[in-house]
VOPAGU-2260 file (C-alpha; in pm, 1 decimal, decimal comma):
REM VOPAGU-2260
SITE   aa  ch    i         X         Y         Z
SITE  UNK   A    0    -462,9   -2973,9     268,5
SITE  UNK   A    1    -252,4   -3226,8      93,0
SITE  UNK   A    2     -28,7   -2951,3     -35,0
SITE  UNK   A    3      -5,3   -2789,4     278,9
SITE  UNK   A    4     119,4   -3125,6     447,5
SITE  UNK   A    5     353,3   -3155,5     173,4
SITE  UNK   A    6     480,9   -2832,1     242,9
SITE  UNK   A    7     555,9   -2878,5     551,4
SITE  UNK   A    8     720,6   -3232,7     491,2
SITE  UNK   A    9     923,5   -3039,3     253,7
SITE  UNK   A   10    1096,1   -2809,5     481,2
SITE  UNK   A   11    1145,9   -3070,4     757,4
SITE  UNK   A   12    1341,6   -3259,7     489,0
SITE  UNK   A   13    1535,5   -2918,3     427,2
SITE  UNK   A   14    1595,7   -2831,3     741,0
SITE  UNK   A   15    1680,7   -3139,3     836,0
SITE  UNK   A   16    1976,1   -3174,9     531,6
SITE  UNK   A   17    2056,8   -2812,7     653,8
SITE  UNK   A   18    2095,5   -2890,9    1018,4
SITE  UNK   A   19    2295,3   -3170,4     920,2
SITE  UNK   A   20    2535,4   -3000,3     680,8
SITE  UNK   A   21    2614,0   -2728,1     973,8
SITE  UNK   A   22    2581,7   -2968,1    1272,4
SITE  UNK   A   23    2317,0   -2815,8    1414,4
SITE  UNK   A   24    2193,8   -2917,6    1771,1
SITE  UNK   A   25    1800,3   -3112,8    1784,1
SITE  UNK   A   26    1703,7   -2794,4    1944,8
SITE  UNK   A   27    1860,9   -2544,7    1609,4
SITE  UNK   A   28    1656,6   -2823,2    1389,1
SITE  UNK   A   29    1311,3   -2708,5    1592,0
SITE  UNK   A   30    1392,2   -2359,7    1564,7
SITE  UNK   A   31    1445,8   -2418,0    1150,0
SITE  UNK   A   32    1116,8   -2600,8    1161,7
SITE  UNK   A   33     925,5   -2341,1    1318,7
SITE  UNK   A   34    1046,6   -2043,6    1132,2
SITE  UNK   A   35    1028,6   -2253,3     798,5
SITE  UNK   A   36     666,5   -2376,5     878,9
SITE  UNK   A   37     538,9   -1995,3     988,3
SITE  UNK   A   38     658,5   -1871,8     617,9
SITE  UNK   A   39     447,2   -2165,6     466,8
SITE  UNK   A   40     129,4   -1988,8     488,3
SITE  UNK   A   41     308,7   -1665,3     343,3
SITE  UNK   A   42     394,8   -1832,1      49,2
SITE  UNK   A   43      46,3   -2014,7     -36,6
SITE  UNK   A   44    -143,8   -1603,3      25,3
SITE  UNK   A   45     159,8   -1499,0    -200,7
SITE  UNK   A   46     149,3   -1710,2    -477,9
SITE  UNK   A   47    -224,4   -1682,2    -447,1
SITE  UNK   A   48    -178,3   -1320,6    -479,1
SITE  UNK   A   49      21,9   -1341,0    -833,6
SITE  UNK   A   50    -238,1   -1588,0    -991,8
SITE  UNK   A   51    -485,8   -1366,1    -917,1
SITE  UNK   A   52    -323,2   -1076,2   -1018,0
SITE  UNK   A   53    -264,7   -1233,3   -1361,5
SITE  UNK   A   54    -554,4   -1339,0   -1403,8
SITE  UNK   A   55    -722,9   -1060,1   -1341,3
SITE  UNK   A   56    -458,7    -887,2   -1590,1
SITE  UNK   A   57    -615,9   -1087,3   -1820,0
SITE  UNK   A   58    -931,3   -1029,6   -1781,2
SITE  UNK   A   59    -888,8    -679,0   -1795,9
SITE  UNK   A   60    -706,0    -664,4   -2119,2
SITE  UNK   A   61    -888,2    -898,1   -2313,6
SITE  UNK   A   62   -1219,6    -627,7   -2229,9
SITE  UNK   A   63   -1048,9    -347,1   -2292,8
SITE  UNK   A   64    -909,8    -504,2   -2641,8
SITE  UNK   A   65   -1287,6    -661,8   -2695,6
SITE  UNK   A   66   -1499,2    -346,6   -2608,4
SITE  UNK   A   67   -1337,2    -108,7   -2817,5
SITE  UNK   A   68   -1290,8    -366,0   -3119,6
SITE  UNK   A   69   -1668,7    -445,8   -3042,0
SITE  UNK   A   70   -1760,4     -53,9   -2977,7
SITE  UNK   A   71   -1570,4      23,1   -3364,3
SITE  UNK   A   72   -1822,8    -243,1   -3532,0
SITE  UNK   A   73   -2139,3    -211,8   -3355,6
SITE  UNK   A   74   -2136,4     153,2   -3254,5
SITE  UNK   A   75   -2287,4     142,2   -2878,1
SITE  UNK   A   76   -2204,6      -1,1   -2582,5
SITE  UNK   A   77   -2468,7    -219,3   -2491,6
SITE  UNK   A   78   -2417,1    -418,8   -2825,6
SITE  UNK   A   79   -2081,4    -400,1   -2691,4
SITE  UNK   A   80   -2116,4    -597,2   -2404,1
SITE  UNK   A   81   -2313,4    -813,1   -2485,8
SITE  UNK   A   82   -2036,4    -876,5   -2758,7
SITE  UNK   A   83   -1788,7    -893,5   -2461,7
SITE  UNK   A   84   -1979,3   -1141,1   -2252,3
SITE  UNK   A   85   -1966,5   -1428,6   -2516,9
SITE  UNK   A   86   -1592,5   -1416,8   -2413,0
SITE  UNK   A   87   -1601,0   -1519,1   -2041,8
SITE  UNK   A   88   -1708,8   -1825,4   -1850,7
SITE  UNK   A   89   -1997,8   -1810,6   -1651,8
SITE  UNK   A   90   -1939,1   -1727,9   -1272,5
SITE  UNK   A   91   -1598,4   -1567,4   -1391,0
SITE  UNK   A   92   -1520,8   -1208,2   -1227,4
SITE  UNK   A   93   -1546,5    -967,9   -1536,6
SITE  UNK   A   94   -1832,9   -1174,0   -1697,3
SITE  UNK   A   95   -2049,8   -1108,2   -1387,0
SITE  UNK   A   96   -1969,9    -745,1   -1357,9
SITE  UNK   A   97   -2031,3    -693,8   -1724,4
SITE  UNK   A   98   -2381,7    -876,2   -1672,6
SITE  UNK   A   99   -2439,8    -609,3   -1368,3
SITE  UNK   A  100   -2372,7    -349,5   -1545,9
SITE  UNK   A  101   -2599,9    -450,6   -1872,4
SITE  UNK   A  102   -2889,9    -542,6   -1575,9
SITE  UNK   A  103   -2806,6    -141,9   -1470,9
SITE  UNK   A  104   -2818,6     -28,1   -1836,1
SITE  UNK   A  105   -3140,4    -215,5   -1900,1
SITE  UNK   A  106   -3327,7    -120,5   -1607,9
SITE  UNK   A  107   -3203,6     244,0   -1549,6
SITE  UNK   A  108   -3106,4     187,8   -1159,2
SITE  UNK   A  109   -2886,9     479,7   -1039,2
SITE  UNK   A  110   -3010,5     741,1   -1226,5
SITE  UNK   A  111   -3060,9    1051,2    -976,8
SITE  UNK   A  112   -2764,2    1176,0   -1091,7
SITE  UNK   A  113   -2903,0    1119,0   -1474,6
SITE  UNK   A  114   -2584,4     918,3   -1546,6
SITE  UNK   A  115   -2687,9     573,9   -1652,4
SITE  UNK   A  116   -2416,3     494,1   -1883,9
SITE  UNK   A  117   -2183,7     632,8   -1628,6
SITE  UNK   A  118   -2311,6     403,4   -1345,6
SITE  UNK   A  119   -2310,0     103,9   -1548,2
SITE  UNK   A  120   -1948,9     124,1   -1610,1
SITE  UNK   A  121   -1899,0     172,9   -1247,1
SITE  UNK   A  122   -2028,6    -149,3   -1183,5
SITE  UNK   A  123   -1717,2    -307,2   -1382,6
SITE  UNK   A  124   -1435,0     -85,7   -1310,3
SITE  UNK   A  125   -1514,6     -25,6    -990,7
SITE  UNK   A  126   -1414,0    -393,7    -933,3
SITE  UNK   A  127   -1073,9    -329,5   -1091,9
SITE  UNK   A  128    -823,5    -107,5    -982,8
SITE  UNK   A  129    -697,7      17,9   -1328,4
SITE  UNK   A  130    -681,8     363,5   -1427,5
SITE  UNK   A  131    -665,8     328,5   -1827,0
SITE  UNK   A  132    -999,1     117,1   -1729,9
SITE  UNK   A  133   -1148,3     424,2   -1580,0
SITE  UNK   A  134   -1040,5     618,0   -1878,5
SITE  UNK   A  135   -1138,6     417,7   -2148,8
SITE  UNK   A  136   -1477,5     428,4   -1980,9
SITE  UNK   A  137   -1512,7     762,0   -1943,0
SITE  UNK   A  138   -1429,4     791,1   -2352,2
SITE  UNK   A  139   -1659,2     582,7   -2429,6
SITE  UNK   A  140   -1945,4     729,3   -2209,2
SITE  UNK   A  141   -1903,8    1056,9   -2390,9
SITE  UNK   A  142   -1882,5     862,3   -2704,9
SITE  UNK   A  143   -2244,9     684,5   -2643,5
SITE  UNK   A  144   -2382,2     996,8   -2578,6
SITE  UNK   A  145   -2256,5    1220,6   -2860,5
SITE  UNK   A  146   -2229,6     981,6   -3081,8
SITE  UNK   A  147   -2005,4    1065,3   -3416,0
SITE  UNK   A  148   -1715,5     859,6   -3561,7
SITE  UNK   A  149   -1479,9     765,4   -3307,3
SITE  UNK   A  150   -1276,2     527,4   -3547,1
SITE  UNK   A  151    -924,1     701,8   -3489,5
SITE  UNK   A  152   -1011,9     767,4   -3138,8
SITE  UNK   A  153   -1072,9     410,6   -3093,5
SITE  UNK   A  154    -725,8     303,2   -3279,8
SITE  UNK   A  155    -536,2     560,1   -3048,8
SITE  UNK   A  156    -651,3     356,3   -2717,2
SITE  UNK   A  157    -612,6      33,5   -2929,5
SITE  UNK   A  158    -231,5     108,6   -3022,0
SITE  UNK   A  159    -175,9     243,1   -2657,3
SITE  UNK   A  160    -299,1     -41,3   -2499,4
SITE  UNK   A  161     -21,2    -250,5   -2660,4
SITE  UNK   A  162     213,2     -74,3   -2588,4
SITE  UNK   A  163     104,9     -93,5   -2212,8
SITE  UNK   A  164      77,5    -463,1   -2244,5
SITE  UNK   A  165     412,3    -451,8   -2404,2
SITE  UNK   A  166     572,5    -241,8   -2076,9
SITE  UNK   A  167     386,0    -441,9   -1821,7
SITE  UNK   A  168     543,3    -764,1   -1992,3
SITE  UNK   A  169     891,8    -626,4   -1978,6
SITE  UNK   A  170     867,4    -539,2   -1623,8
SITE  UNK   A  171     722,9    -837,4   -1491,2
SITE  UNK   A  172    1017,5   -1040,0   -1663,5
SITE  UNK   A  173    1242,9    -825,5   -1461,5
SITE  UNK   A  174    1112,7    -870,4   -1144,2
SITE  UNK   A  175    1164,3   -1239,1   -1231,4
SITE  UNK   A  176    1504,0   -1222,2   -1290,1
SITE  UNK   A  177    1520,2   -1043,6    -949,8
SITE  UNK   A  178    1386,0   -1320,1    -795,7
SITE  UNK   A  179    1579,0   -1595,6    -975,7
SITE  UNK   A  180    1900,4   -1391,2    -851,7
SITE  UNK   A  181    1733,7   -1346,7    -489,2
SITE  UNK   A  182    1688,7   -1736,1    -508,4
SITE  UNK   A  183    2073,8   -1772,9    -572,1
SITE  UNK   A  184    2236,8   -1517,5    -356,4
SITE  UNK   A  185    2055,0   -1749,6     -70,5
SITE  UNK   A  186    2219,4   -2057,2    -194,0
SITE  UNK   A  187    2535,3   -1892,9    -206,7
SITE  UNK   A  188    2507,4   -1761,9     109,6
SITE  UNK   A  189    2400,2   -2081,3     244,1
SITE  UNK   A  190    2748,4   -2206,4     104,0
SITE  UNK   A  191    2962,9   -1923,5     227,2
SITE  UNK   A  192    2817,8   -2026,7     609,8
SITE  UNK   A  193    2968,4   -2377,4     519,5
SITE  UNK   A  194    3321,2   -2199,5     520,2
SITE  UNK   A  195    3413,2   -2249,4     830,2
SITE  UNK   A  196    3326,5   -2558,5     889,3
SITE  UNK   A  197    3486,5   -2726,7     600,7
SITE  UNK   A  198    3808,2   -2476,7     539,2
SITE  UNK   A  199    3949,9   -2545,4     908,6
SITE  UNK   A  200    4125,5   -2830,6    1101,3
SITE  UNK   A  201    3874,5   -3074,6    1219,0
SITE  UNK   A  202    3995,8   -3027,8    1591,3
SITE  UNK   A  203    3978,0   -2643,4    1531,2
SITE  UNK   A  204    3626,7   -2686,6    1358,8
SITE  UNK   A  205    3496,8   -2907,0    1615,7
SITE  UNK   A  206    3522,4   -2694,1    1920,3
SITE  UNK   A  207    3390,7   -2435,3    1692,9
SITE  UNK   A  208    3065,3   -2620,9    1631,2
SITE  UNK   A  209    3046,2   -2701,8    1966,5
SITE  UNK   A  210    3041,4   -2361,1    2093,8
SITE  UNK   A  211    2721,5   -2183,5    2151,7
SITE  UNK   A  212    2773,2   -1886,1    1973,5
SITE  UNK   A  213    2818,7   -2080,8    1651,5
SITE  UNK   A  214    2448,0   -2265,0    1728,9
SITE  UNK   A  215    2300,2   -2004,1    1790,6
SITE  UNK   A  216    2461,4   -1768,7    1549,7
SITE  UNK   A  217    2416,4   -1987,6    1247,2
SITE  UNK   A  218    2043,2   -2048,1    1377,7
SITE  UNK   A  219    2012,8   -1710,8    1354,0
SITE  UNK   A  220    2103,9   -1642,7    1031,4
SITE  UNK   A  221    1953,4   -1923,2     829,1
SITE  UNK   A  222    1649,9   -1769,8     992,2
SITE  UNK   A  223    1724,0   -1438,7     817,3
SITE  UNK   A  224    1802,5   -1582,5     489,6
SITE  UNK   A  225    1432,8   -1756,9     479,4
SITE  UNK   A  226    1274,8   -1412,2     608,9
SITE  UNK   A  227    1440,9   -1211,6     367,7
SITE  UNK   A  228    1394,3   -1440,4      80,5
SITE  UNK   A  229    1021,4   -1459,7     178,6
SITE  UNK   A  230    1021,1   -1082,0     172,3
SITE  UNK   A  231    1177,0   -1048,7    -169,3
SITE  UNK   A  232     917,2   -1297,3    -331,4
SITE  UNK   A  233     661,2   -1075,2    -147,1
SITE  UNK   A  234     770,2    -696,0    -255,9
SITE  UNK   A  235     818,2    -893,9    -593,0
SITE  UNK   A  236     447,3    -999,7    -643,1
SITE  UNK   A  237     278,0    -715,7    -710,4
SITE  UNK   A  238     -62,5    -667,5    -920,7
SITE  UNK   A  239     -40,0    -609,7   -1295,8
SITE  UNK   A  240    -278,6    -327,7   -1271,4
SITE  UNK   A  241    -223,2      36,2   -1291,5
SITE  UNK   A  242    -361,4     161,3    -985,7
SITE  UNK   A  243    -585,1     447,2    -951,0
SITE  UNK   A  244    -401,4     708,3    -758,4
SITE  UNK   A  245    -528,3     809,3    -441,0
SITE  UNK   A  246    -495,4    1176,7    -381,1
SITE  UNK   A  247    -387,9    1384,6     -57,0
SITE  UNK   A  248    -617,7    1645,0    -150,1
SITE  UNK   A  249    -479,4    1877,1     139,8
SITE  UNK   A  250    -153,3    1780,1      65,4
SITE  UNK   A  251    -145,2    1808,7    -258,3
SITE  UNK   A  252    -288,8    2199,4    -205,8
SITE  UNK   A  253     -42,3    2272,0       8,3
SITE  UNK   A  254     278,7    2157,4    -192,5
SITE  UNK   A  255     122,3    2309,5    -517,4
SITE  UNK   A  256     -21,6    2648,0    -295,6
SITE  UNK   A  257     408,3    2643,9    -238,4
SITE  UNK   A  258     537,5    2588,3    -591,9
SITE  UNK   A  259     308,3    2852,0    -728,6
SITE  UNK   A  260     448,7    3104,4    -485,6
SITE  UNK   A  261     782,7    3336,3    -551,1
SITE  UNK   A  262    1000,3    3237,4    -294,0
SITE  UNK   A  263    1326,0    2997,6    -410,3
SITE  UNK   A  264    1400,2    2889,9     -86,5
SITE  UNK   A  265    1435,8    2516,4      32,8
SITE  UNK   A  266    1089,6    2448,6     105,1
SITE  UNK   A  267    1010,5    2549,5    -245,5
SITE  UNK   A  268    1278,7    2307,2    -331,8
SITE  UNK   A  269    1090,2    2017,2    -159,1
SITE  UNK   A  270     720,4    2116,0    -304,7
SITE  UNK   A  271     904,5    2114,8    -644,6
SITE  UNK   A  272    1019,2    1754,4    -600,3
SITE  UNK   A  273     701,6    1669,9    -470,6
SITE  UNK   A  274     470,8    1814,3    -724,7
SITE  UNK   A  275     707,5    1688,7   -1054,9
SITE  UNK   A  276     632,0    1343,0    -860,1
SITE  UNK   A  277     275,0    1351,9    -886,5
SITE  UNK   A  278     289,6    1523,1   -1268,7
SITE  UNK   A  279     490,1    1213,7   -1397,4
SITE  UNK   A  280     216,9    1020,3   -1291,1
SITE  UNK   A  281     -54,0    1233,4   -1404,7
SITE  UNK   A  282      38,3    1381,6   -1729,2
SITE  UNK   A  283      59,7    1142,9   -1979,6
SITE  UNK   A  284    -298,3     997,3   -1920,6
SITE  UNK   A  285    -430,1    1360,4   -1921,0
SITE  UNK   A  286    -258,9    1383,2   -2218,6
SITE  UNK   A  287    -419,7    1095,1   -2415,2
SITE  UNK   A  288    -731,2    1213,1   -2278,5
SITE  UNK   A  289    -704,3    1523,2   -2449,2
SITE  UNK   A  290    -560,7    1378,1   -2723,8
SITE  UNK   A  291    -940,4    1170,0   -2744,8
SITE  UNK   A  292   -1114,6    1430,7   -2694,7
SITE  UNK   A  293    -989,7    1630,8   -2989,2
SITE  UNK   A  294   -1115,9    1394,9   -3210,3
SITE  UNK   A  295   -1473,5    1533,8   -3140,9
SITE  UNK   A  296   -1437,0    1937,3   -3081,4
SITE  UNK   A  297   -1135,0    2172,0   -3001,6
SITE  UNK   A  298    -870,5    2188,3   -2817,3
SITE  UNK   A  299   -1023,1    2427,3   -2576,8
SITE  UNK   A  300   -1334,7    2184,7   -2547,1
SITE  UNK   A  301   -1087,3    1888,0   -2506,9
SITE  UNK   A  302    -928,1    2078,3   -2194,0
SITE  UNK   A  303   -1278,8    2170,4   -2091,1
SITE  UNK   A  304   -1420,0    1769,3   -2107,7
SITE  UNK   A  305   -1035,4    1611,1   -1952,4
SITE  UNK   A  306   -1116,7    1821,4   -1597,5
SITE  UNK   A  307   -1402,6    1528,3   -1567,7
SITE  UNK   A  308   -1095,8    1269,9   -1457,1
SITE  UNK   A  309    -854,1    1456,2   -1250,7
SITE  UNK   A  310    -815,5    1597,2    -946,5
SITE  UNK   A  311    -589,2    1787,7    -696,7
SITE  UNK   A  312    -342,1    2013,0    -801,0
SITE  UNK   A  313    -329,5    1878,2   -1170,4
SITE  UNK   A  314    -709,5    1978,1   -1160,1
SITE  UNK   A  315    -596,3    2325,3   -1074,9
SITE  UNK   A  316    -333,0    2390,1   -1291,8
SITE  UNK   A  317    -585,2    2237,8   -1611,5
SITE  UNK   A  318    -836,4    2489,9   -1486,0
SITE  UNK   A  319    -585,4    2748,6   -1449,9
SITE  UNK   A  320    -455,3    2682,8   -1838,5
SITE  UNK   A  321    -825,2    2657,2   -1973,5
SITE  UNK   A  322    -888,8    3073,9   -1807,7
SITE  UNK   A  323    -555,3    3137,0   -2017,6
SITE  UNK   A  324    -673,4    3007,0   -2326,2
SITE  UNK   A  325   -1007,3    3137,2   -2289,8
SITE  UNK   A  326    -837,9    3518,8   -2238,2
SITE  UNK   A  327    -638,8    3448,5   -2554,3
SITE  UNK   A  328    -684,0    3192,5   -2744,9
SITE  UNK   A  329    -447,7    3228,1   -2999,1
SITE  UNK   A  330    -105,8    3232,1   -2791,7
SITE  UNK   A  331     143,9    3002,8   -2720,6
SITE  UNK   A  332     191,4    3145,4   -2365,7
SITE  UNK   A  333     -79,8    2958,6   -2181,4
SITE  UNK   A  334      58,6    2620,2   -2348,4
SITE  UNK   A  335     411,1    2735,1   -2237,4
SITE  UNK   A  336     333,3    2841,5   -1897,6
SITE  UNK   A  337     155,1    2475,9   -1796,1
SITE  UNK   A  338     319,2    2379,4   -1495,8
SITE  UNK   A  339     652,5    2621,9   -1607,2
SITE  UNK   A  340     770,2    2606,4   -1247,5
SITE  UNK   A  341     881,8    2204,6   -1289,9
SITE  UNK   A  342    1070,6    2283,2   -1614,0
SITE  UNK   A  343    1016,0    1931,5   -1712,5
SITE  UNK   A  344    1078,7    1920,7   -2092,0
SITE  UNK   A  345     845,3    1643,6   -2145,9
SITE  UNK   A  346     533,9    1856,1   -2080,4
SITE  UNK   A  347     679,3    2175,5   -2242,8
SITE  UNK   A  348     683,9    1936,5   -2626,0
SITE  UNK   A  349     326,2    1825,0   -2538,7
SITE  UNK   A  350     209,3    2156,7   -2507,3
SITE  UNK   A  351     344,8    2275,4   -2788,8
SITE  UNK   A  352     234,3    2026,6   -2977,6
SITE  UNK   A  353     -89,9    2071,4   -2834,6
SITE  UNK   A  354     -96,2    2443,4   -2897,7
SITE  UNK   A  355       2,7    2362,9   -3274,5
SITE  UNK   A  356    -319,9    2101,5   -3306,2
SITE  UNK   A  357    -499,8    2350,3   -3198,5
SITE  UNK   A  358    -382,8    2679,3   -3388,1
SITE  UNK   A  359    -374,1    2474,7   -3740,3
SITE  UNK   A  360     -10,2    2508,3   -3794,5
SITE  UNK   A  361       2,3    2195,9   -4011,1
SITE  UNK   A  362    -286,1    2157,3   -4283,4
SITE  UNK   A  363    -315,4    1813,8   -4246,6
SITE  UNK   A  364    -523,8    1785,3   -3882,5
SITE  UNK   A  365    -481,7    1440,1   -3868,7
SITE  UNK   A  366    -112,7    1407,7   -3897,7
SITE  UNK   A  367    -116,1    1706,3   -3587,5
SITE  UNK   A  368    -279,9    1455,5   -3392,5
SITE  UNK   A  369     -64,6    1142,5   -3496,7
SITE  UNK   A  370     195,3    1356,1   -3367,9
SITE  UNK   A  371      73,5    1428,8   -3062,7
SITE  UNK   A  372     -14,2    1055,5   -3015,8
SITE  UNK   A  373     335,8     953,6   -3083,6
SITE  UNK   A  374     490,7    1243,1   -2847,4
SITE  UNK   A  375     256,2    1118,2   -2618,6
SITE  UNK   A  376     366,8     776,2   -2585,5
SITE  UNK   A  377     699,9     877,7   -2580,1
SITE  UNK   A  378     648,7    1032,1   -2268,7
SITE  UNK   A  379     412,1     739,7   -2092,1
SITE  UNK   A  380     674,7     526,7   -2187,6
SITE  UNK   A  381     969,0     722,9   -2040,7
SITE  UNK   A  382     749,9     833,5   -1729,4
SITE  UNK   A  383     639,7     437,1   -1648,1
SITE  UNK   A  384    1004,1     303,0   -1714,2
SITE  UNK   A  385    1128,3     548,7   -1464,8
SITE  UNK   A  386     816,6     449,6   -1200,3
SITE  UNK   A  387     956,2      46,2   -1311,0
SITE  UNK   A  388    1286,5     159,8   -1226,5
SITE  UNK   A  389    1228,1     291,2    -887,0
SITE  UNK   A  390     977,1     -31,6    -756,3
SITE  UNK   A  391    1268,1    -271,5    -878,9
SITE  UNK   A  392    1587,1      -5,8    -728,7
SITE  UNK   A  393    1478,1    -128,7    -388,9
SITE  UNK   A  394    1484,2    -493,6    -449,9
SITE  UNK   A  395    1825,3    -472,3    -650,4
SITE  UNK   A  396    1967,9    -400,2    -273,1
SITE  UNK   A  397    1727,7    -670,3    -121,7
SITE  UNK   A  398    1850,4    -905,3    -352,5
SITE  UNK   A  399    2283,8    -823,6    -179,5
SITE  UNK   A  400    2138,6    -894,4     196,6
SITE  UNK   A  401    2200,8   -1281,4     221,1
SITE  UNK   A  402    2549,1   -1264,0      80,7
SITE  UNK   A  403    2554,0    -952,6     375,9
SITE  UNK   A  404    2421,3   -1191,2     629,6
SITE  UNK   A  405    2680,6   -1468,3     530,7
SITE  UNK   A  406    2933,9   -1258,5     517,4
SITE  UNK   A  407    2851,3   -1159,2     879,0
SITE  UNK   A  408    2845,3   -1540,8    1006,2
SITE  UNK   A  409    3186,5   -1578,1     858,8
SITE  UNK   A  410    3323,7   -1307,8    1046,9
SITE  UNK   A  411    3100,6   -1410,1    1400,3
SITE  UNK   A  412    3274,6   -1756,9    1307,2
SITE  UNK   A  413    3634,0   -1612,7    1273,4
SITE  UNK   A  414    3618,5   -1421,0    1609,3
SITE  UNK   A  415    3480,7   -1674,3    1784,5
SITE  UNK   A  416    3787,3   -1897,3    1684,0
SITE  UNK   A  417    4019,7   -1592,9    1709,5
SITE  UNK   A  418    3869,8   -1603,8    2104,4
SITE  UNK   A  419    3934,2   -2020,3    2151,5
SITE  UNK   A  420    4288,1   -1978,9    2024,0
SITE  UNK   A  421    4364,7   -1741,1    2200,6
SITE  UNK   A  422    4266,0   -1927,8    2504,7
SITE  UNK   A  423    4459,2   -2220,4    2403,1
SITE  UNK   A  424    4783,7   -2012,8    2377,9
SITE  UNK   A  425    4738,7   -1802,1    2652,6
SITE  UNK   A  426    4986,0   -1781,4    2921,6
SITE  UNK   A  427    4816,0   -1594,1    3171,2
């Protein structure tokens, strides 16, 4: 409560200096107050929102880096977890979902569908909206139940998960600087309002301030400035997370149903646009998926166990490319012919490498797979850099509004001078 009253203190004492600096009527200070006192509660939720976010980030990574460091040593995933829970506070978020989901393991609750390992890593990720979560579970559920060594496995999420960390960390210092710059285009704009005032006569800038269109005009637009900076600070506090997609099942069948037929018109045009869209998204986790799942059978078992994860069209076309290889087995076409229609050259070099870990073009198995690993992050990282790009394009335009908005109260301010001195010197 004390920092709410402070708050609000705060921005009387700002509004106050600002009504001041622009001569502002009592009744232009009120409307300040108001508008700067609604946004209060906006900024608590939204800088509740971030320290949530990272501390939920946190949370998050330090399991995933403790579970599969734990899972390496101990070999099973209830010695696992109970490794992992030594690491959080009691009462804290991810310690009581890991203690559900040993309680689930331990007492075999949720088993019609004979999946208890499976449920019990519900219980946590189901609480986090992270897809490499989801993934990492499903490895490790196939792991527990197969059992084998799943050392390199294990150092393929390990390294990936860095580099994750090490993308998230970049992009979150950008949208800081976005919001450091939002933060100073106000200010400036705040001083570009001030131009009229101070860069006139005083008789000149006294029947200006005087006027109502300047109250109300200026009101009006120091209003905008605190919306729009509020709105910046907003779009710029998103979760750390990557989310698990939600899929337009009917949607997606339709655009795909559309690629996959032979017409080139513009409609096909639009479906193409629409499904490379969704592949960007989906292909490099399928990808690493596979790429896990080779370290226990073949590639055509791989493609068979990565349909367990994905849906919609990307579960079509998988399905489609695992009939191929089961026709013939030994051909590059099926590899070549994955999603052909996009002609994205990203997917075309994982699929051949792919095909090659497969077919034993190298001797050395192993090094196949490092390959793949490393083609593989070359494309997550390219694919989530341009995703970064497009969330941040937005706000780069966000960010030129309040120097927009002052430059449109210096021009309300010229023409309503342009109108008094015209008045003065009119001889009609």
């Amino acid at each position: 409560m004390r920092k709410k009253i402070a708050a609000f203190v705060l921005i009387l004492a700002a509004n106050m200096g600002i009504a001041v600096l622009f001569r502002l009527s009592w009744q232009g200070w009120i409307v300040l107050c108001l508008v700067g006192g609604s946004l209060i509660p906006v900024l608590e939720r939204t800088q509740k929102k971030v320290r949530a976010d990272e501390k939920e980030y946190e949370e998050v990574t330090l399991y995933m880096e403790q579970v599969l460091c734990s899972y390496r040593r101990l070999h099973h995933l209830r010695s696992a977890w109970e490794d992992c829970l030594l690491l959080y506070e009691d009462g804290s978020p991810m310690g009581k979902a890991i203690a559900v989901a040993l309680n689930c393991l331990k007492s075999g609750e949720s088993t019609a569908d004979n999946k208890i390992v499976w449920n019990a890593c519900c219980k946590i990720h189901n609480n986090y909206n992270c897809e490499r979560l989801v993934l990492l579970h499903d490895f490790l559920c196939r792991t527990d139940k197969t059992g084998g060594d799943a050392e390199v496995a294990i150092d393929i999420l390990l390294g990936d998960l860095q580099l994750w960390k090490r993308r998230k960390s970049l992009f979150h210092t950008r949208e800081k600087i976005i919001k450091k710059e939002s933060t100073i285009a106000v200010f400036l704009s705040l001083a570009m309002c001030c131009f009229s005032c101070f860069m006139m006569p005083s008789d000149l800038a006294g029947q200006l301030i005087n006027s109502v269109w300047y109250q109300v005009s200026t009101v009006i637009v120091i209003c905008l400035l605190m919306i729009v900076w509020m709105w910046i600070m907003h779009k710029l506090s998103r979760g750390w997370l990557d989310d698990v997609k939600c899929y337009s099942e009917n949607e997606q069948k339709k655009q795909y149903a559309i690629l996959k037929s032979c017409s080139r018109g513009l409609k096909w045009y639009m479906a193409k646009k629409y499904c490379i869209r969704e592949a960007e998204g989906e292909f490099s986790y399928w990808l690493l998926s596979v790429t896990l799942y080779l370290q226990q059978g073949s590639v055509y078992q791989a493609l068979v166990e990565s349909l367990g994860q994905i849906k919609g069209m990307f579960r079509e076309e998988v399905a489609l490319l695992i009939q191929r290889v089961y026709d013939d087995p030994v051909s590059l076409v099926p590899y070549i012919d994955f999603f052909k229609e996009l002609e994205m050259e990203e997917i075309q070099s994982g699929m051949k490498l792919l095909y090659a870990a497969g077919n034993n073009e190298y001797r050395d198995v192993s090094r196949q797979i490092h390959i793949l690993v490393e083609q593989n992050n070359l494309i997550m990282d390219k694919f989530e850099q341009n995703r970064q790009d497009v969330k941040t394009a937005g706000m780069g335009v966000w960010k030129q509004l309040p120097l927009l908005l002052a430059a449109v109260k210096v021009i309300i301010d010229m023409a309503i001078l342009l109108v008094f001195t015209m008045e003065r010197y009119s001889f009609w």
